[in-house]
C-alpha positions in Angstrom: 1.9 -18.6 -26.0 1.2 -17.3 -29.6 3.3 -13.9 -30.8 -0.5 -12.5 -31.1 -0.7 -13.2 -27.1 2.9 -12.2 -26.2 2.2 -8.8 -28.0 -1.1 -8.1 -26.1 1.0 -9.0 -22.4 -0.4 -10.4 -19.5 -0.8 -9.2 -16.0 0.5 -11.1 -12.7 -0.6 -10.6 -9.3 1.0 -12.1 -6.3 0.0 -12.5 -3.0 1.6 -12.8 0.4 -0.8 -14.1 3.1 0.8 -15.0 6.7 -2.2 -15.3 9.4 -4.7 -14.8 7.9 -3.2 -10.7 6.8 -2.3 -9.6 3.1 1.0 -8.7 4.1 2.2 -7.9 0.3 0.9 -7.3 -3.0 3.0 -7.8 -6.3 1.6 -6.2 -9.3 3.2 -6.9 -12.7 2.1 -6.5 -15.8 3.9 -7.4 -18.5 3.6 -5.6 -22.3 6.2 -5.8 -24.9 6.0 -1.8 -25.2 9.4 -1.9 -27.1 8.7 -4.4 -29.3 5.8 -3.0 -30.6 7.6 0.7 -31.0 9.8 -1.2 -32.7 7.6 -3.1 -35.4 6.6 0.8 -35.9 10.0 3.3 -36.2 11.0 3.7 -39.4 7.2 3.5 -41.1 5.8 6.2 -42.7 2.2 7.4 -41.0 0.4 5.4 -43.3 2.2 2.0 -43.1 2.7 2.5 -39.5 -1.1 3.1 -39.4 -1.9 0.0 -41.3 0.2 -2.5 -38.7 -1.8 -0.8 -35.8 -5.3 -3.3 -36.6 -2.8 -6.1 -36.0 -1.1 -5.0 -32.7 -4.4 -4.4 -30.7 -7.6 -6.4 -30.5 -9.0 -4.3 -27.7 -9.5 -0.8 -28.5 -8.9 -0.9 -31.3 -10.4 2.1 -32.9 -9.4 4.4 -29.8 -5.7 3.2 -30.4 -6.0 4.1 -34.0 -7.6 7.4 -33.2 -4.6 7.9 -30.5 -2.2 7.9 -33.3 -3.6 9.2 -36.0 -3.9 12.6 -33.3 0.0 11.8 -32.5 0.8 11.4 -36.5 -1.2 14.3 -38.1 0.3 16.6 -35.4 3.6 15.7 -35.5 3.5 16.0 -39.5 2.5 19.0 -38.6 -1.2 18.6 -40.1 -4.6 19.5 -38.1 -7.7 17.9 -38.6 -10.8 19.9 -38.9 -13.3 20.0 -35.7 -15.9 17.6 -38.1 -13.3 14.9 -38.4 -12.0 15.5 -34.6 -16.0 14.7 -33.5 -16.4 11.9 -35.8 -13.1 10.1 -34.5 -14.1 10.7 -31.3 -17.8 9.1 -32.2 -16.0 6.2 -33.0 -14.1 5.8 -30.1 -17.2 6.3 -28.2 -18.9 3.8 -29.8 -16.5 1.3 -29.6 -16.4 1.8 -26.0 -19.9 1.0 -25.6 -19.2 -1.9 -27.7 -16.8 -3.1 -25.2 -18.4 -2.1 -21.8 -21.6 -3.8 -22.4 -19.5 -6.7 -23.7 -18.0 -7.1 -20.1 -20.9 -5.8 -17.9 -23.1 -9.2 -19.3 -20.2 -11.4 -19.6 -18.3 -10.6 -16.6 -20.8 -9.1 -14.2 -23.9 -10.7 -15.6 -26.0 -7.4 -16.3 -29.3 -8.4 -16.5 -30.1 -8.1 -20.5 -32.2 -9.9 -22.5 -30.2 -11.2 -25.3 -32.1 -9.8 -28.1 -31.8 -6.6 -26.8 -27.6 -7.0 -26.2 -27.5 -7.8 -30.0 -29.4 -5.1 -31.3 -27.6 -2.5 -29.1 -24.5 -3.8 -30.6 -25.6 -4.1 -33.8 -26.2 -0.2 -34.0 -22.9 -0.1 -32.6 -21.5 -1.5 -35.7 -23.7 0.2 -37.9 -23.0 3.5 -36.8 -18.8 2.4 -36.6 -18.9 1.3 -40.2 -20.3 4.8 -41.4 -17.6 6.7 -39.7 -14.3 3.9 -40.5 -13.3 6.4 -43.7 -12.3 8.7 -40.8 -9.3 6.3 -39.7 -7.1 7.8 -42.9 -4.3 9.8 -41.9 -5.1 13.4 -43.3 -8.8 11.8 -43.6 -11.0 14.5 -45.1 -14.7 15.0 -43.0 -17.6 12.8 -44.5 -20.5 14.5 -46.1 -24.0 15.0 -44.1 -24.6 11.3 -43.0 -28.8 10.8 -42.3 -28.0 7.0 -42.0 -25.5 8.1 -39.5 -27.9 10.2 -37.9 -30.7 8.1 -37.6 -28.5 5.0 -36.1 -27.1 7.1 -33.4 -30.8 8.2 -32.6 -32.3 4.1 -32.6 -29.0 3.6 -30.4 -29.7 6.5 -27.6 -33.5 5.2 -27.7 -32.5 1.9 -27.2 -30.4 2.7 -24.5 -33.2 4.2 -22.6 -35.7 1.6 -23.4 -33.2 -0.7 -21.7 -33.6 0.9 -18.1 -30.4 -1.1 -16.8 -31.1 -1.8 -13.1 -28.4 -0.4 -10.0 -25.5 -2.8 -9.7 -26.7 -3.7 -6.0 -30.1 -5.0 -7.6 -28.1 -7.9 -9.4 -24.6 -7.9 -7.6 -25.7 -8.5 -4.3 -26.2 -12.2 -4.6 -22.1 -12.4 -5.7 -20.7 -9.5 -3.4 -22.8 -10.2 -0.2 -19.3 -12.8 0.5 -17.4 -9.3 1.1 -19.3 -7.3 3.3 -17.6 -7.8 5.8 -13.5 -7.5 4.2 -12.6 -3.6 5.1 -10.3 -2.5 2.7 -6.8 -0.6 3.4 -5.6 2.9 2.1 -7.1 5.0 -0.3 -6.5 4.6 -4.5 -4.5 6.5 -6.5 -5.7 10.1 -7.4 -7.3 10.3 -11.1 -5.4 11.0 -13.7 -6.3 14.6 -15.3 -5.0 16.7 -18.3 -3.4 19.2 -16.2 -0.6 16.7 -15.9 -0.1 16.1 -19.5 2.8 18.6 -19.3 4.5 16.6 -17.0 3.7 13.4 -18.4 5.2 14.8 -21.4 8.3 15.7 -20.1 8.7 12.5 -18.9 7.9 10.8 -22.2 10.9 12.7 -23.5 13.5 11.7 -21.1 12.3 8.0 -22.3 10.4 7.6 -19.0 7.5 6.1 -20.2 6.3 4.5 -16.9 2.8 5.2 -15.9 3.8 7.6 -13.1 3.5 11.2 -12.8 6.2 12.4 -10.4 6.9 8.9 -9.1 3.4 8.7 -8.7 0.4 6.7 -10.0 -2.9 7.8 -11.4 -6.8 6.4 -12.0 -8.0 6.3 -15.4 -11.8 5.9 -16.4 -14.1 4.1 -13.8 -12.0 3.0 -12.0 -11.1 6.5 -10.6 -14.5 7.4 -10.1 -15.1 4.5 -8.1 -13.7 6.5 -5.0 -12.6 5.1 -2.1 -15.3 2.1 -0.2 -14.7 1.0 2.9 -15.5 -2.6 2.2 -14.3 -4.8 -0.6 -18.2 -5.2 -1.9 -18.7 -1.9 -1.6 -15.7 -1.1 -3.9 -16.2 -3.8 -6.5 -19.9 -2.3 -6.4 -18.9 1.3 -7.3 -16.5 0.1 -9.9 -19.8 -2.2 -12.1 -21.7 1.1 -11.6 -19.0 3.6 -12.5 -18.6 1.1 -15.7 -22.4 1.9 -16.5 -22.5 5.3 -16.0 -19.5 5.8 -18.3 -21.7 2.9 -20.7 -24.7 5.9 -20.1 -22.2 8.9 -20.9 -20.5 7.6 -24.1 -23.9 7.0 -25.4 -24.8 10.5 -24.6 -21.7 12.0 -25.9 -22.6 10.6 -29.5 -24.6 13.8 -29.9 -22.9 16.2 -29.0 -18.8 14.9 -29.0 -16.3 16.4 -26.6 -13.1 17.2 -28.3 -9.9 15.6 -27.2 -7.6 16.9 -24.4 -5.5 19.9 -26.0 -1.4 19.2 -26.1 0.6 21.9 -25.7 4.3 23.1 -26.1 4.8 20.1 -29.0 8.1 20.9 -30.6 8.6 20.4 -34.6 7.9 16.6 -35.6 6.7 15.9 -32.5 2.5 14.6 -31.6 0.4 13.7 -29.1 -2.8 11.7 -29.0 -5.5 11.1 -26.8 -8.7 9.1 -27.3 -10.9 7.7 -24.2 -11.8 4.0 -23.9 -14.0 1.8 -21.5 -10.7 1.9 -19.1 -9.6 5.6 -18.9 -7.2 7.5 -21.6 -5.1 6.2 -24.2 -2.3 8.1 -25.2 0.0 7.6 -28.1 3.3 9.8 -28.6 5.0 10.0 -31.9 8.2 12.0 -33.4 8.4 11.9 -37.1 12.1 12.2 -38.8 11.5 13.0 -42.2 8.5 11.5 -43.0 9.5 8.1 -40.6 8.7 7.2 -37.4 11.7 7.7 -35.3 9.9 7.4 -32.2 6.7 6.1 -30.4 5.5 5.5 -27.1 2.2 4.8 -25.9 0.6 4.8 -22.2 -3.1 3.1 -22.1 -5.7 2.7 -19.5 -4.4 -0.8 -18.0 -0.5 0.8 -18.0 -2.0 3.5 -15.0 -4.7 0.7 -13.7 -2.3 -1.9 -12.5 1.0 0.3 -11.5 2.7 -1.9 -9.1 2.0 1.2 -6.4 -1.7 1.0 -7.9 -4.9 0.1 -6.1 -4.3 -3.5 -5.5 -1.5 -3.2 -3.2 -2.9 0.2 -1.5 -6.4 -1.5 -0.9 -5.2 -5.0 0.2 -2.2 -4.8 1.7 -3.1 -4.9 5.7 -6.5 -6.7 5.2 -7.6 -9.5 6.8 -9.5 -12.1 4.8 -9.9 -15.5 5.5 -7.5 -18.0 3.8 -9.9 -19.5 1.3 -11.6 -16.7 0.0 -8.3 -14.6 -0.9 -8.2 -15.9 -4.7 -11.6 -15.3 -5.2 -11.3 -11.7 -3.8 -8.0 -10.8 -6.1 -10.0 -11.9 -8.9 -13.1 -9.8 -8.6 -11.3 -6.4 -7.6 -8.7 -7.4 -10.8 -11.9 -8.1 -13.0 -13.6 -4.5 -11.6 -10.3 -2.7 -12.7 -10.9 -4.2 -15.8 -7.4 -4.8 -17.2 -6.9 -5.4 -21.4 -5.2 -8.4 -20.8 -5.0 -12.0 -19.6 -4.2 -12.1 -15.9 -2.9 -14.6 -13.4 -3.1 -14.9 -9.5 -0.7 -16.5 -7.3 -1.1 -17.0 -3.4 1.8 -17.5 -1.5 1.2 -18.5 2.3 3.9 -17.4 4.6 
């Protein structure tokens, strides 16, 4: 494994089978979370900043925008509501980037491929125009009609697409699942109301994805619900993935601003930015001018608790001995985790 791979983690997920019953679901992911704060206390914003590109391939504008939130506040330093939207635009797009990305690769979405590339394309476009917005302190960009005009081709495009319902093109692939009933309920989603506790947490060096010893949703995957059968579930999850696809495009216009933080003591920030998996939230404490402390929580952290949906939904079901692999991997896949993942069956 290369130290680029060991940085981005990897997820494991182990299953006990014993007549023909999940009988136990082990969910670990593994992410060197103190290894990276520690290639970034004692950096000033700015160099800590520049290390950032080569941490994360995934997200990696949303994880920028997380901490430049977490820096600027903790030095103390708020960025106008121009520079908010235009970080958030970014994020945004990137998202879209990403989702479409995994909806053709991984779920086959019925594109044509000149199409993908030009949606993408403007994607890129419109990211370059906004990339002077990742300096720390970054000042807002001047009226932007390029900008403007790319987000416009991109929103048209978008609707010239006319993406078809997940159980037009899934059905082939899911109709194997009809008939495997899922167990308990998911997680509850993850809202901002909680960011107090979360926070409290964070500074007792709890930085489990938890909130009271519990987990939490993120992004599509929380609004996927509840289904009572395993292609029903993996179903909601492809749409919920395209309707988030659909919002971030329509966000562009008109871009939300970022969860408010509260109760942030002297040196201390908080940053959110939303990705294709749920939020991302970076927390910093500055000690003059250095980083003395960072922690970070991101969409796959929440996704793949070891209490999380894969052992709440499985554990109890009956699927036949053969097909259990194949199951783990398409519920893991419509979760939509940041990293490499492995599956191991274990018959008992």
């Amino acid at each position: 494994m290369s130290a680029l791979e060991a940085l981005a983690g990897r997820l494991h997920v182990e299953v006990r089978l014993q007549d023909g019953v999940i009988r136990a679901v082990d969910t670990r992911l593994q992410r060197p979370l103190p290894q990276i704060s520690r290639l970034l206390v004692g950096q000033t914003a700015e160099a800590a900043l520049r290390r950032l590109p080569l941490l994360f391939g995934l997200c990696a504008a949303a994880q920028q925008v997380a901490a430049l939130r977490a820096l600027e506040r903790a030095a103390g330093w708020a960025a106008i509501a121009e520079v908010e939207e235009g970080r958030t635009r970014l994020g945004e797009l990137e998202s879209i980037r990403e989702s479409l990305l995994r909806l053709v690769q991984v779920w086959e979405l019925p594109v044509p491929l000149e199409r993908l590339k030009a949606l993408l394309a403007l994607c890129r476009r419109a990211a370059a125009r906004l990339q002077a917005l990742t300096a720390f302190r970054a000042a807002p960009l001047p009226a932007d009609a390029e900008l403007e005009g790319t987000l416009a081709a991109l929103a048209a495009a978008w609707a010239d697409l006319q993406p078809p319902a997940p159980a037009d093109w899934l059905r082939p692939r899911l109709d194997r699942w009809q008939e495997v009933a899922l167990g308990g309920p998911p997680p509850q989603a993850f809202t901002a109301d909680e960011l107090p506790a979360l926070l409290a947490q964070l500074r007792a060096s709890d930085a489990r994805a938890e909130i009271a010893g519990q987990p939490r949703l993120g992004g599509p995957a929380a609004s996927a619900g509840a289904q009572a059968t395993a292609s029903a579930q993996i179903e909601q999850h492809v749409g919920a993935l395209l309707r988030r696809t659909a919002q971030a495009i329509d966000s562009l216009q008109s871009p939300p601003a970022p969860p408010a933080v509260a109760g942030l003591a002297a040196g201390e920030g908080v940053g959110l930015a939303r990705t294709a998996r749920g939020w991302l939230l970076h927390r910093v404490c500055l000690d003059d001018g250095a980083v003395g402390t960072w922690q970070l929580l991101a969409p796959t952290d929440w996704n793949f608790h070891a209490d999380g949906p894969l052992r709440r939904r499985l554990c109890g079901v009956r699927v036949a001995a053969g097909e259990v692999e194949a199951l783990l991997r398409e519920l893991i896949l419509a979760l939509d985790p940041c990293v490499a993942f492995e599956v191991k069956i274990v018959h008992a």
